[in-house]
N, C-alpha and C positions, 0 to 999 in steps of 0.2 A: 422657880416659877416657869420658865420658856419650854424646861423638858417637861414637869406638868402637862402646861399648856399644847404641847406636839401629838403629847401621848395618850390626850383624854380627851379633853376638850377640842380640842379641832375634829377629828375621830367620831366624837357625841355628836357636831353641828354636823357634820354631813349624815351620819345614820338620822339625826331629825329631818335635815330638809329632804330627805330621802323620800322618808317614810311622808310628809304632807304631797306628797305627787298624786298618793292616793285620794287624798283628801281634796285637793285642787281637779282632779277628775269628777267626782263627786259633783264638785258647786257645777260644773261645766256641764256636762252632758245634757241636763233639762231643756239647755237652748241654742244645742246643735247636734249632728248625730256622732257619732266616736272617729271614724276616718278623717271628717269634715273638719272637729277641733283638730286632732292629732297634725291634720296639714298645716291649720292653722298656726298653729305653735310654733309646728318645725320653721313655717317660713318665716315669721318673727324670729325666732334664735338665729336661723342660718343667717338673717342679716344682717343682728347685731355681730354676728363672729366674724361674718365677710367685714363688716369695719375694723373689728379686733384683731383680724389678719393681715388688713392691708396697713396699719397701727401699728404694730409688729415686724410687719415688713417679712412675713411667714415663708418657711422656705415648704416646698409641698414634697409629695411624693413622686416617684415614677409609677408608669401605668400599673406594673406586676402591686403594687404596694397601695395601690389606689382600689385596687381590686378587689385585696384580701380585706380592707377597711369596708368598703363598701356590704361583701358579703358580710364583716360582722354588724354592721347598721342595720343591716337587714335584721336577720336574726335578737340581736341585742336591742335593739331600739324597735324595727316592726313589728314582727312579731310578739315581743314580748309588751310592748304598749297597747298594741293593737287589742291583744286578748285582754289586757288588764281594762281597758277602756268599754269593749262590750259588753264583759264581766259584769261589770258594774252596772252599766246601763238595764241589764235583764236584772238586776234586783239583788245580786250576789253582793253581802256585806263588805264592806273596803277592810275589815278586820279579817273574814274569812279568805279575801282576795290575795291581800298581806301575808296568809298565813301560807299559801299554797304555792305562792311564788317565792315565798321565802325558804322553800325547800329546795334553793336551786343549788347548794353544796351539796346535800343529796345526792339531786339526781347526778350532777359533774361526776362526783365521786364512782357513782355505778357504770356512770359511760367510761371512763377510766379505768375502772377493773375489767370490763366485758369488750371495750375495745383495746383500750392498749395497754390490756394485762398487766395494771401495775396491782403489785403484793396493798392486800389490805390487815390490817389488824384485830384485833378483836374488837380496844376499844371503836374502834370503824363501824365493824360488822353490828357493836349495840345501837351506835349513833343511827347507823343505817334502820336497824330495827324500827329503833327508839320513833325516828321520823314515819313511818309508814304507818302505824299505830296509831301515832298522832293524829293524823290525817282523818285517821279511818274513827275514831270516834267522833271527831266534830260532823263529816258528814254523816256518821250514823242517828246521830243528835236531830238533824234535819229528816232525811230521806227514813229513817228509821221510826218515827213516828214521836220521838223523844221530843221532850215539854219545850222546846228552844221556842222563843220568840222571831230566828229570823227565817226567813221565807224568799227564797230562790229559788226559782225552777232548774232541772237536770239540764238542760241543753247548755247553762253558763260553764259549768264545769268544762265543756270541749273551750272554747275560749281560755277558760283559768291556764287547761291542760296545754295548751298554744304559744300563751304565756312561758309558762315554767319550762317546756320546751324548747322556746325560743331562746330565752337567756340563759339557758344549763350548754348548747348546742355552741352557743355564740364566742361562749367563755373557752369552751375545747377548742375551738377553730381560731379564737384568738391568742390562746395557747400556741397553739402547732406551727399557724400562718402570722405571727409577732410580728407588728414594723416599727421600728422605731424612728418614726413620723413624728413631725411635730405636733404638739399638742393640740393645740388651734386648729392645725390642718387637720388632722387624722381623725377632731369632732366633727370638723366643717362637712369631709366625706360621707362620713360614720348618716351624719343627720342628710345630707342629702339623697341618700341612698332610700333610705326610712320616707324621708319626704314623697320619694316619686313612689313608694309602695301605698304611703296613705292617697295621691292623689289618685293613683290608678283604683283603689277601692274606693272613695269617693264619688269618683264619675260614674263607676259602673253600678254601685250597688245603695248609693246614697242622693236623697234630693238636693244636700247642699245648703241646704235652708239654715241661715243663722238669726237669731235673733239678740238682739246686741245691749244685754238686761245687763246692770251694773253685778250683777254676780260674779256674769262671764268675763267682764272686763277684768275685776278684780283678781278671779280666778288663773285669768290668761297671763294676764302680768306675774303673776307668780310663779305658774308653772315655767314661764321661759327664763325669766331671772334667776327667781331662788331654786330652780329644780335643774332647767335643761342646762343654765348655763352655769349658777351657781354650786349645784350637787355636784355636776360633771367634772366639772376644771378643779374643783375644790379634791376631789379622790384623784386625778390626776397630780395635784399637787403634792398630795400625800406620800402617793405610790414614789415621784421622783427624790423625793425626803427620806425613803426608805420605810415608809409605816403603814405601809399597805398590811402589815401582818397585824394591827390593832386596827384598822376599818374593817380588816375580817373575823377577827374574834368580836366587834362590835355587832356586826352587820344582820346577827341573830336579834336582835333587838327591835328591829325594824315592827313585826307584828303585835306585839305586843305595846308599842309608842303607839303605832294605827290604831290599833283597838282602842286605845283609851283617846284616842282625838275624838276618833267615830262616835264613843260615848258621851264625850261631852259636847260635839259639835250635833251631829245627827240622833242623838239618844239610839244608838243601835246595839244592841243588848245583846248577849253570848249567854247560853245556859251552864247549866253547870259543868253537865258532860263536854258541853265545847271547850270551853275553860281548861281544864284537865288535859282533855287532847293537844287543845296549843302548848298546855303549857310542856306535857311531853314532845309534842315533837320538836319546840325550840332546845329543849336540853339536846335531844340528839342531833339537832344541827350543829350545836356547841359541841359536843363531843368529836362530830366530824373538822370544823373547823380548830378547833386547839390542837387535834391529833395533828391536823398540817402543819401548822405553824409552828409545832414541835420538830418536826421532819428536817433534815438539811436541804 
């Protein structure tokens, strides 16, 4: 039962609370604008972790390692929130949102062969396929004139694409620039880093205006427990367990839980052709993610 429970179930609960961050965006945005929650948040989590740390009695980094954390907070956490949060705000479905940032083994994968020239495989080159394909009929579904029910404007996609870029870009650089930083600490940076990016776009480009409806409360409290602080330290914990290789064979799974929240929370409905296209480009994400974890 405990290797079970290592090797699935714990794995499952983090790809769920994953996936409801999407969903927890969602309830939020009506009653503040995306920079303005995103700060929000962060400075809720960064406090509980500042007690969590001092609780701990957390050993930190030096400057060089404070650094390379920082830049991946950026990337990993601003960027890639940032876009998911306006994405959504402009009308773009939290399943479609799901589905485009869930290509971020994908993209890694390409930034990998094209920059640092590592050998790819066939089964790779179909995964890779597999996922572009994907893609490309769910938005043909929409922008193509196809019977879909949801309705997003072109401009969310630069956001989606900000996103998927941010945490494909984040992952190679945390790759390359590694610290092993304590946990606590290396969130604590990670999130402060992201913090000062959302408030720098909040001041500049947002009123600020919150209004404080029991959705957002409910919402906010989720997203920082069960998502920033919970999902996060929870794959951390994993990783140091050794099963980081089943939260990435899982982690394809993420779009397909979203969609079916989205349906039953939001009633937001996928066509047929969208359907089809998620459903292939999740196989080729799978194809890319099993090929590595097959890999030495």
């Amino acid at each position: 039962m405990p290797q079970i429970f290592y090797s699935f179930f714990v794995p499952a609960l983090f790809v769920w609370l994953w996936s409801t961050g999407f969903i927890g965006a969602k309830y939020g945005l009506p009653f503040a604008e995306p920079f303005t929650l995103l700060l929000i948040r962060m400075l809720f989590t960064l406090s509980l972790l500042g007690v969590l740390a001092w609780l701990m009695k957390t050993r930190w980094p030096g400057w060089r390692g404070a650094g390379h954390l920082a830049v991946t907070g950026l990337l990993v956490h601003g960027c890639y929130l940032g876009g998911v949060y306006y994405a959504i705000q402009g009308g773009m479905p939290s399943g479609i949102i799901s589905l485009i940032v869930g290509l971020q083994p994908l993209v890694t994968s390409a930034v990998a062969i094209l920059v640092l020239k590592e050998s790819v495989s066939a089964r790779q080159w179909l995964g890779l396929a597999l996922g572009l394909v994907g893609v490309t009929l769910v938005l043909l579904e929409k922008f193509g004139g196809g019977p879909s029910t949801t309705d997003f404007p072109l401009w969310t996609l630069i956001w989606a694409a900000l996103s998927l870029g941010g945490i494909s870009l984040g992952t190679v650089y945390q790759k390359r620039h590694g610290t092993q930083a304590d946990l606590v600490a290396g969130t604590f940076i990670q999130y402060s880093a992201a913090a000062t990016f959302f408030a720098v776009g909040a001041f500049v480009f947002e009123s600020r205006e919150v209004e404080w409806a029991l959705p957002l409360i409910w919402s906010m409290a989720w997203l920082v427990f069960g998502v920033s602080i919970g999902a996060i330290l929870l794959l951390m914990w994993l990783i140091r367990r050794g099963a980081a290789s089943q939260v990435a064979s899982l982690f394809y799974l993420v779009p397909p839980v979203t969609a079916l929240e989205a349906f039953w929370l939001f009633d937001e409905r996928l066509g047929v052709l969208a359907m089809i296209g998620g459903a292939i480009s999740i196989t080729g994400v799978a194809l890319v993610v099993t090929q590595r974890k097959a890999s030495p």
